[in-house]
N, C-alpha and C positions, 0 to 999 in steps of 0.2 A: 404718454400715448398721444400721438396726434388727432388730431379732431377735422373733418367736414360738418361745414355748417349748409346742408341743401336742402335748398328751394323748393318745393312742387307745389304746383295748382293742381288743386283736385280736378277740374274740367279739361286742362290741358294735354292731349294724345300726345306731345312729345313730353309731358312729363313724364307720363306714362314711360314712353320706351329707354328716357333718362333712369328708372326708377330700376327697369327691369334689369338694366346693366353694371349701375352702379357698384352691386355688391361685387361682381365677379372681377372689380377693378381694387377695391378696397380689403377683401378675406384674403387672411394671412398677411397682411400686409401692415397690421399693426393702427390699423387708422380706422375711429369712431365715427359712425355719421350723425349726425345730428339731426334730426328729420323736422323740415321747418315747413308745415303744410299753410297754405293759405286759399282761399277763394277768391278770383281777381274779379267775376263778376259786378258785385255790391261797388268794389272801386270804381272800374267803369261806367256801370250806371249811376253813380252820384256826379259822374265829369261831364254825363250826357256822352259818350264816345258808343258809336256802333258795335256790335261783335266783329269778332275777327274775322269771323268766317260765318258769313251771312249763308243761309238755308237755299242751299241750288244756286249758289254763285260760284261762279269761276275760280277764285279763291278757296270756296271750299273743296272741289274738284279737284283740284290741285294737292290739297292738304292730303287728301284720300290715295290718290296717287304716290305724293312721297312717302307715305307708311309704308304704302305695300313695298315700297323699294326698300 
């Protein structure tokens, strides 16, 4: 049986819509996923690096935007 091995950040909205898709790519098709969940959070703030999408920035507006697309 073949195997995926995927990624998802739990905070992440395009994981989210990775997550939701994934199965209807993979059922019947013979292939395992392997669900490898992680928090990127903690990483980022030990490197000191800002969020991705700071609160009422443009950036985030943006993000909100391509979901609904």
């Amino acid at each position: 049986m073949a195997r995926i091995e995927f990624w998802l950040e739990y905070a992440s909205t395009y994981s989210y819509l990775s997550v939701a898709r994934i199965s209807r790519l993979t059922d019947g098709q013979g292939i395992q996923i392997d669900w490898q969940p992680f928090w990127l959070y903690p990483v980022r703030e030990k490197l000191g690096l800002p969020p991705p999408f700071p609160e009422g920035s443009p950036r985030e507006r943006y993000m909100w935007r391509d979901l609904e697309r």
